[in-house]
VEXLUMFI-383847 format. One record per atom (N, C-alpha, C): residue number from 1; x, y, z. Coordinates in nm, 4 decimals, decimal comma. Example, Ala and Ser with C-alpha at 12.3 -4.5 7.8 and 13.67 -1.06 7.14 Angstrom:
BEGIN
(1 (1,3190 -0,5690 0,7800))
(1 (1,2300 -0,4500 0,7800))
(1 (1,3200 -0,3300 0,7800))
(2 (1,2850 -0,2250 0,7080))
(2 (1,3670 -0,1060 0,7140))
(2 (1,2900 0,0030 0,7870))
This chain:
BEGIN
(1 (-0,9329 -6,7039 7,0424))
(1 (-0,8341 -6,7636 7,1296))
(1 (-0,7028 -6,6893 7,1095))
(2 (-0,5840 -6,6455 7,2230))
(2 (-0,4936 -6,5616 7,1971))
(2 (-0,3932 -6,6586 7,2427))
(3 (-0,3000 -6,6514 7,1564))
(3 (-0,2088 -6,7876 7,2179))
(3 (-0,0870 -6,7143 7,1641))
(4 (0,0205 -6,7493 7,2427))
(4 (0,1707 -6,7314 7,2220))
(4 (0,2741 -6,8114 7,2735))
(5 (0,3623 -6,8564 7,2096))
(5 (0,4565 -6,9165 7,2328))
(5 (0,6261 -6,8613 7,2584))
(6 (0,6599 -6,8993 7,4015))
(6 (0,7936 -6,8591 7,4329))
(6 (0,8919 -6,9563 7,5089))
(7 (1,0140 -6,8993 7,4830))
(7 (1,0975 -7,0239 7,4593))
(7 (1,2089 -7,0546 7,5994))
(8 (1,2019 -6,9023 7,7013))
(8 (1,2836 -6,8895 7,8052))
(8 (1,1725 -6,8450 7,9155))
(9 (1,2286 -6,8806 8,0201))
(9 (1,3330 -6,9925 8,0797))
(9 (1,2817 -7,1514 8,0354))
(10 (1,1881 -7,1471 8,0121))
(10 (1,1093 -7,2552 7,9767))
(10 (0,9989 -7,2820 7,8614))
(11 (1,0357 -7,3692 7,7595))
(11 (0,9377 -7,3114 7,7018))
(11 (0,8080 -7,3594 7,6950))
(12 (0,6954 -7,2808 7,6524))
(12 (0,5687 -7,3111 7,7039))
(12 (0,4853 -7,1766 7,5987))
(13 (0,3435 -7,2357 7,6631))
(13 (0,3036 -7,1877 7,5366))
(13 (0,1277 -7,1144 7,6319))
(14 (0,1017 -6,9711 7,6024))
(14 (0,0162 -6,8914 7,7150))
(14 (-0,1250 -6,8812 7,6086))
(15 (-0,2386 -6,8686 7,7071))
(15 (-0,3232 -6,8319 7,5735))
(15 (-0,4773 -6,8512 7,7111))
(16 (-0,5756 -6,7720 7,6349))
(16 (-0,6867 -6,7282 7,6765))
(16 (-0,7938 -6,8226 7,6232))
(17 (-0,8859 -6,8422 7,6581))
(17 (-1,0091 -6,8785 7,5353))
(17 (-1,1348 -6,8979 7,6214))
(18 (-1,2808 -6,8527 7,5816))
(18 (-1,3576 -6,8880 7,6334))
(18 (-1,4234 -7,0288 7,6516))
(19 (-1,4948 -7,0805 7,8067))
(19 (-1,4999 -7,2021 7,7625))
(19 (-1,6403 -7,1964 7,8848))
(20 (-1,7691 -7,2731 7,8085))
(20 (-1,8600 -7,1974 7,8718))
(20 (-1,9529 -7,0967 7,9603))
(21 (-1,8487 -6,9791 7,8736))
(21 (-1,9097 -6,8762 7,9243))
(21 (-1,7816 -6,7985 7,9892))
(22 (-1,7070 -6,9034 8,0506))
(22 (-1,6117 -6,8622 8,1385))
(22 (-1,4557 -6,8224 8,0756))
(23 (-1,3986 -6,6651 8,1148))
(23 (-1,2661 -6,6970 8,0485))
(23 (-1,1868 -6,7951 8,1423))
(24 (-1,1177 -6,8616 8,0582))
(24 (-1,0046 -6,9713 8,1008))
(24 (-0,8772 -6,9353 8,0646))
(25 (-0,7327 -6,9456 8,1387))
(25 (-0,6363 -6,8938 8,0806))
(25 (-0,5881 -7,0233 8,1270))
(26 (-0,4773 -7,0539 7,9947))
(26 (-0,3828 -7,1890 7,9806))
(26 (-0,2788 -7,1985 7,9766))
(27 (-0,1853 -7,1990 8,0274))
(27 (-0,0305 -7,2203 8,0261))
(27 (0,0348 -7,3919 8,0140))
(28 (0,0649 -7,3967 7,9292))
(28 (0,1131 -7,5514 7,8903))
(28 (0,2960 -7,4937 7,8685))
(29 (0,3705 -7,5919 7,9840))
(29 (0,5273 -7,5607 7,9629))
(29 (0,5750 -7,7308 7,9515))
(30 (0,6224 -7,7312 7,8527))
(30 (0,7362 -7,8607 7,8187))
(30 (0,8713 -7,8501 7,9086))
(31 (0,8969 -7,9080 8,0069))
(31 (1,0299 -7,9572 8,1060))
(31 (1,0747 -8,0884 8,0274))
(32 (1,2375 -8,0887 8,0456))
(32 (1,2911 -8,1784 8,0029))
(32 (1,2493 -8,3329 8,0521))
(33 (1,1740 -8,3316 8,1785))
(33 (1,1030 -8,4351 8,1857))
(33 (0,9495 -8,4749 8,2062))
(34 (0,8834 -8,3354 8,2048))
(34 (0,7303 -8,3490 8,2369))
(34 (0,6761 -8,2474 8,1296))
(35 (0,5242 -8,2519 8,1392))
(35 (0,4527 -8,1692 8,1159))
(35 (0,3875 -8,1041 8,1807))
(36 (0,3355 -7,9351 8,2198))
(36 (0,2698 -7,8943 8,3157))
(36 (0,1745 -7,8123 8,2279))
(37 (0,0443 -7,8448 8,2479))
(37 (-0,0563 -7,7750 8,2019))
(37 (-0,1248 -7,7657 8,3249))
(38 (-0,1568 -7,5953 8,3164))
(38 (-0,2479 -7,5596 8,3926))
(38 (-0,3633 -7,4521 8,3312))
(39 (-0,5013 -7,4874 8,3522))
(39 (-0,5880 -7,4063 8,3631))
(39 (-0,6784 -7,3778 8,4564))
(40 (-0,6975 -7,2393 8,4463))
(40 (-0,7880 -7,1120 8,5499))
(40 (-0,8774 -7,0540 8,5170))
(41 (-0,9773 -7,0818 8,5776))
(41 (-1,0671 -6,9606 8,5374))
(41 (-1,1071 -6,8863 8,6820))
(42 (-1,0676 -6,9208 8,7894))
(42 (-1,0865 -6,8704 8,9143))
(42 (-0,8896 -6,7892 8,9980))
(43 (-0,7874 -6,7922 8,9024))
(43 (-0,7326 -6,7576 8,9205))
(43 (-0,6467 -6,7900 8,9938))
(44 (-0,6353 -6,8964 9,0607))
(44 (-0,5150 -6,9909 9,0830))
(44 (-0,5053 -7,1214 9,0593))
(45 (-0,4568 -7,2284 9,1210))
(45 (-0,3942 -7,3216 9,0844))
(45 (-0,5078 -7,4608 9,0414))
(46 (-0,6285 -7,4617 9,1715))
(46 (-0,7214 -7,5347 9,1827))
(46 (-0,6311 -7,6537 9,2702))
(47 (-0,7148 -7,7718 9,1879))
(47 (-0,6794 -7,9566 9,2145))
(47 (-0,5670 -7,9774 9,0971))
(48 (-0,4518 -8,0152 9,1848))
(48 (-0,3506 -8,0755 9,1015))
(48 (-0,3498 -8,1968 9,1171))
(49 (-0,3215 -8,2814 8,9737))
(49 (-0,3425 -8,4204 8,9312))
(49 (-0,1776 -8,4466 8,8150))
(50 (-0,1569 -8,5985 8,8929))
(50 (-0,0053 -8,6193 8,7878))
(50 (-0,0785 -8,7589 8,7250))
(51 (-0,0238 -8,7499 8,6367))
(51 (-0,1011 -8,9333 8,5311))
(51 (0,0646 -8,8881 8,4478))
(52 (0,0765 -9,0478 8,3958))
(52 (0,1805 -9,0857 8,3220))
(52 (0,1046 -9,2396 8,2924))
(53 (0,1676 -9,2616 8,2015))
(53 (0,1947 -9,4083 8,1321))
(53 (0,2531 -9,5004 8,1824))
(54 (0,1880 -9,5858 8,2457))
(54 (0,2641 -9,7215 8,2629))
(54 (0,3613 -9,7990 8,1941))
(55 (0,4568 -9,7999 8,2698))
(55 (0,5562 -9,9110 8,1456))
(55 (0,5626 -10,0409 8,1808))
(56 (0,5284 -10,1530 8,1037))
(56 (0,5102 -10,2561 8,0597))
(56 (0,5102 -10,3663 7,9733))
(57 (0,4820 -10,4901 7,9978))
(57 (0,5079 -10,5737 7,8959))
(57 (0,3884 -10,6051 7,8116))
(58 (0,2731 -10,5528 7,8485))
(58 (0,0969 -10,5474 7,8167))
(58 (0,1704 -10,4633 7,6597))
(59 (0,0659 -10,4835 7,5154))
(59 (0,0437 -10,4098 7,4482))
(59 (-0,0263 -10,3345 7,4626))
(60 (-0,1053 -10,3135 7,5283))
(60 (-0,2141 -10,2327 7,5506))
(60 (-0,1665 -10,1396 7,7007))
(61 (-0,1671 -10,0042 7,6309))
(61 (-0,0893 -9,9104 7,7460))
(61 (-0,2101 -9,8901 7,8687))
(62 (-0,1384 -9,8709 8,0033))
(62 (-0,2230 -9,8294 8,1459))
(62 (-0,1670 -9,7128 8,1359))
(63 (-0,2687 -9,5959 8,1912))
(63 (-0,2104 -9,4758 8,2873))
(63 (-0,2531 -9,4622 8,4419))
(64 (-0,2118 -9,4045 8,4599))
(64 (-0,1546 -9,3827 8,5941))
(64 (-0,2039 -9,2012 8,6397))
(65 (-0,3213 -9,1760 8,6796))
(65 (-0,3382 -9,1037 8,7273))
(65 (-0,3822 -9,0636 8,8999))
(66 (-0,3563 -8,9618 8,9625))
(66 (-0,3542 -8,9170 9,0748))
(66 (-0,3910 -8,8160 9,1433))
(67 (-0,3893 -8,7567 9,1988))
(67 (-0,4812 -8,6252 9,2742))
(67 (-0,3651 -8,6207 9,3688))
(68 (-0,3019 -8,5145 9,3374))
(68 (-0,1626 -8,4391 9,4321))
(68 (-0,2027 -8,3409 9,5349))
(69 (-0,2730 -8,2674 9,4921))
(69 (-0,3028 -8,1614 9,5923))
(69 (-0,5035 -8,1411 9,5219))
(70 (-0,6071 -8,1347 9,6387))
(70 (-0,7125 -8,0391 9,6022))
(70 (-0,8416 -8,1833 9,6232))
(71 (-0,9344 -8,1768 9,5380))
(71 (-1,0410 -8,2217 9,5128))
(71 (-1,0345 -8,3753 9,4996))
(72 (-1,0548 -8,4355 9,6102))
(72 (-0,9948 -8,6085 9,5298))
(72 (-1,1509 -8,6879 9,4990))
(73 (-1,2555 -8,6483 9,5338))
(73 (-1,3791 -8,6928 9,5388))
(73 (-1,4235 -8,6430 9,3819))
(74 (-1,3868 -8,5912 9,2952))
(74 (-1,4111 -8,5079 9,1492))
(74 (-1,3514 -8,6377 9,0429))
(75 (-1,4408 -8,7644 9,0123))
(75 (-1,4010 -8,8293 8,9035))
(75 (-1,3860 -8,7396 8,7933))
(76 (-1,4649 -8,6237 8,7420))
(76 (-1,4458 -8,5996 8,6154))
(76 (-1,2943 -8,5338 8,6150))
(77 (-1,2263 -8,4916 8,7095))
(77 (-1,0795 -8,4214 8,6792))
(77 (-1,0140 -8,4977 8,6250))
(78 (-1,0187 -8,6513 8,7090))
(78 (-0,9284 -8,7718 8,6747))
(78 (-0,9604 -8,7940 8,5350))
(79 (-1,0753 -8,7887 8,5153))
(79 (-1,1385 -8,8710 8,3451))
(79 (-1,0632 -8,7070 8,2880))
(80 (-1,0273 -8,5779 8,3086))
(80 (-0,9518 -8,4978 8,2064))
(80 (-0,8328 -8,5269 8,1786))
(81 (-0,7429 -8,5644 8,3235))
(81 (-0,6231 -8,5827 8,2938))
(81 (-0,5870 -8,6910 8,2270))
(82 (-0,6652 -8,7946 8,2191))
(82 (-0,6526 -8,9384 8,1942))
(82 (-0,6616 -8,9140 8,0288))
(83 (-0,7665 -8,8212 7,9535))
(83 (-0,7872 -8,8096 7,8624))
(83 (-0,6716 -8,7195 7,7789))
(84 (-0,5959 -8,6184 7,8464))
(84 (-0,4737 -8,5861 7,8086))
(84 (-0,3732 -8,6924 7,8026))
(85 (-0,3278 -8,7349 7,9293))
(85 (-0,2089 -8,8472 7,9225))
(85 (-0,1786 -8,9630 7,8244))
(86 (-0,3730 -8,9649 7,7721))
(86 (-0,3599 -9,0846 7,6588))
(86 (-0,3761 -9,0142 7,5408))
(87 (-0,3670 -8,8803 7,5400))
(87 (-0,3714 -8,8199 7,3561))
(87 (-0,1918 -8,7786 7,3881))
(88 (-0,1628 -8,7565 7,4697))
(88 (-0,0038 -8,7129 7,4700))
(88 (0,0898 -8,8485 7,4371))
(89 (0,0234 -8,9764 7,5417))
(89 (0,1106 -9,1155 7,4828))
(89 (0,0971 -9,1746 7,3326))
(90 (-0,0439 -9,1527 7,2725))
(90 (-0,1361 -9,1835 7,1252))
(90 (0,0326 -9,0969 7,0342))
(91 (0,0631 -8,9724 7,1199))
(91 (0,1380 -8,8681 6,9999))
(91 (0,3075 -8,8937 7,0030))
(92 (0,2909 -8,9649 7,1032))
(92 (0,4292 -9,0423 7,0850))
(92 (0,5596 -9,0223 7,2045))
(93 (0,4658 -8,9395 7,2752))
(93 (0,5464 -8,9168 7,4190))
(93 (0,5019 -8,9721 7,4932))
(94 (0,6513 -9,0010 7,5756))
(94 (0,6027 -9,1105 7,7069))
(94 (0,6411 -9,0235 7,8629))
(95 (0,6724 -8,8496 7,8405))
(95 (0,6844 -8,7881 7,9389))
(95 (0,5103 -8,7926 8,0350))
(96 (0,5590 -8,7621 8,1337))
(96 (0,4453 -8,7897 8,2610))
(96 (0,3683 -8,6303 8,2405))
(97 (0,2807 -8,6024 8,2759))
(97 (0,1800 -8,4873 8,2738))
(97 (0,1589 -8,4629 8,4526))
(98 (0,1527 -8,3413 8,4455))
(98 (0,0899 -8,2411 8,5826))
(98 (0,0191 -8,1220 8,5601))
(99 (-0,1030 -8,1749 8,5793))
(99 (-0,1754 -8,0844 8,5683))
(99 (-0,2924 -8,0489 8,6384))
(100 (-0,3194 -7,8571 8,6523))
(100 (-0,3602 -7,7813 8,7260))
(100 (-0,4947 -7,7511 8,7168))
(101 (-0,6315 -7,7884 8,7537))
(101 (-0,7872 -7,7315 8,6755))
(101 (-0,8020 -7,6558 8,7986))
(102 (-0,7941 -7,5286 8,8273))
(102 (-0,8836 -7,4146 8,8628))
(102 (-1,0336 -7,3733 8,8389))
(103 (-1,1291 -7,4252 8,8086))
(103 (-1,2373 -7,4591 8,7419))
(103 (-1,3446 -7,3945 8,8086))
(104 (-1,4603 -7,2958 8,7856))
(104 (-1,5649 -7,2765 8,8561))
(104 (-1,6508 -7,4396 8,8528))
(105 (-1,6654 -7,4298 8,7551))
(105 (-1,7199 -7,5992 8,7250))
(105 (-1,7054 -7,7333 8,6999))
(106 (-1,7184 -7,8263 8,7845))
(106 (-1,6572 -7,9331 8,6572))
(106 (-1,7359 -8,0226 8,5807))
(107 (-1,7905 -7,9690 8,5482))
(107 (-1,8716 -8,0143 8,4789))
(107 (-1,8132 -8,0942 8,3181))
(108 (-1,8807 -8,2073 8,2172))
(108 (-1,8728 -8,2775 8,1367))
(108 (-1,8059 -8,1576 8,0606))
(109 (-1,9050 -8,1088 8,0066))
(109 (-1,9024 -7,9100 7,9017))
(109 (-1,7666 -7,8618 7,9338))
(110 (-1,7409 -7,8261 8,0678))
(110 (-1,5995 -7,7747 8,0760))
(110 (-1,4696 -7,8106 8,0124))
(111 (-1,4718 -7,9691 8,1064))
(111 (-1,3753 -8,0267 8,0987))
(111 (-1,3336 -8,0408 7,9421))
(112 (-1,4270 -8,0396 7,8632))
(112 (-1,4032 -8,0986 7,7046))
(112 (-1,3328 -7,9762 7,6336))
(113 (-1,4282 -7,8584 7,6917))
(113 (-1,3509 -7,7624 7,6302))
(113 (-1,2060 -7,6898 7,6676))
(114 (-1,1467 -7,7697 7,7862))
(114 (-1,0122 -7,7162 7,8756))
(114 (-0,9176 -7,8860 7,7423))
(115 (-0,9766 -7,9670 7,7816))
(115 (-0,9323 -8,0581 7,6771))
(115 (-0,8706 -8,0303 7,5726))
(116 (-1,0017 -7,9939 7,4862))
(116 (-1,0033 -7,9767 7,3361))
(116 (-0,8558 -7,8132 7,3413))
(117 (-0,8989 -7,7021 7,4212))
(117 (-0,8463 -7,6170 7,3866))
(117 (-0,6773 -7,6538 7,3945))
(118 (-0,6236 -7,7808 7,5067))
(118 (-0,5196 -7,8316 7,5087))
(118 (-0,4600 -7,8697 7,4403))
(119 (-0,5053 -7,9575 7,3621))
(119 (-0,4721 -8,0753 7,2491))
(119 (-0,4718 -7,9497 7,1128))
(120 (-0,6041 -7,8898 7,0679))
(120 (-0,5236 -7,7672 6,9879))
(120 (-0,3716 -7,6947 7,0111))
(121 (-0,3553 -7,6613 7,1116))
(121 (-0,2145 -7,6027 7,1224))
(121 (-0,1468 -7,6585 7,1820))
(122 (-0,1021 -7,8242 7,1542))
(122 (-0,0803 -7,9222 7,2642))
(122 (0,1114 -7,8326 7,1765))
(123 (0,1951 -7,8935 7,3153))
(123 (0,3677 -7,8838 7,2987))
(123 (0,4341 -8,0293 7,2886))
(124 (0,3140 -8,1238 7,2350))
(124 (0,4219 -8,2505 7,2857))
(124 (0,3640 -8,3216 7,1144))
């Protein structure tokens, strides 16, 4: 996995890694009010999806995910982003997430490994 971290104009954090079979490239940038992770393995943007955290009087946190632009019939995108938004709120941020899957597949296999490779080099 090749990963680097830079700090202008924005900082964010670039990196490669294979993820069945397929290279995937990841760009995760921290904004003063969001998060934008995007991954590609087809080379642009794909289905964009925003999820954030509900705020409430419940102890028990809701998120809030969506399909902005692309694929809205694809439960498993929602079950990725959903699965970020709640390891990013678990870590103590309550900024909102946007994020990009470009994906040949979407398969279960994929998604875990666009996940997993996230949360390794998570910025939040």
């Amino acid at each position: 996995m090749d990963s680097s971290v830079q700090q202008f104009p924005v900082n964010h954090r670039k990196l490669s890694t294979d993820v069945k079979g397929n290279k995937t490239d990841i760009v995760i940038c921290r904004y003063d009010d969001h998060f934008l992770v995007l991954a590609t393995q087809i080379g642009t943007m794909g289905t964009i999806l925003h999820a954030r955290k509900e705020e409430g009087v419940s102890i028990n946190p809701t998120f809030s995910v969506s399909v902005v632009f692309g694929k809205r019939e694809e439960p498993m995108l929602v079950a990725c982003a959903r699965q970020l938004i709640e390891h990013l709120s678990n870590s103590g941020s309550s900024m909102p997430l946007v994020l990009s899957l470009g994906l040949k597949d979407h398969s279960m296999e994929t998604l875990k490994g666009v996940v997993s490779a996230v949360i390794e080099n998570r910025m939040w």
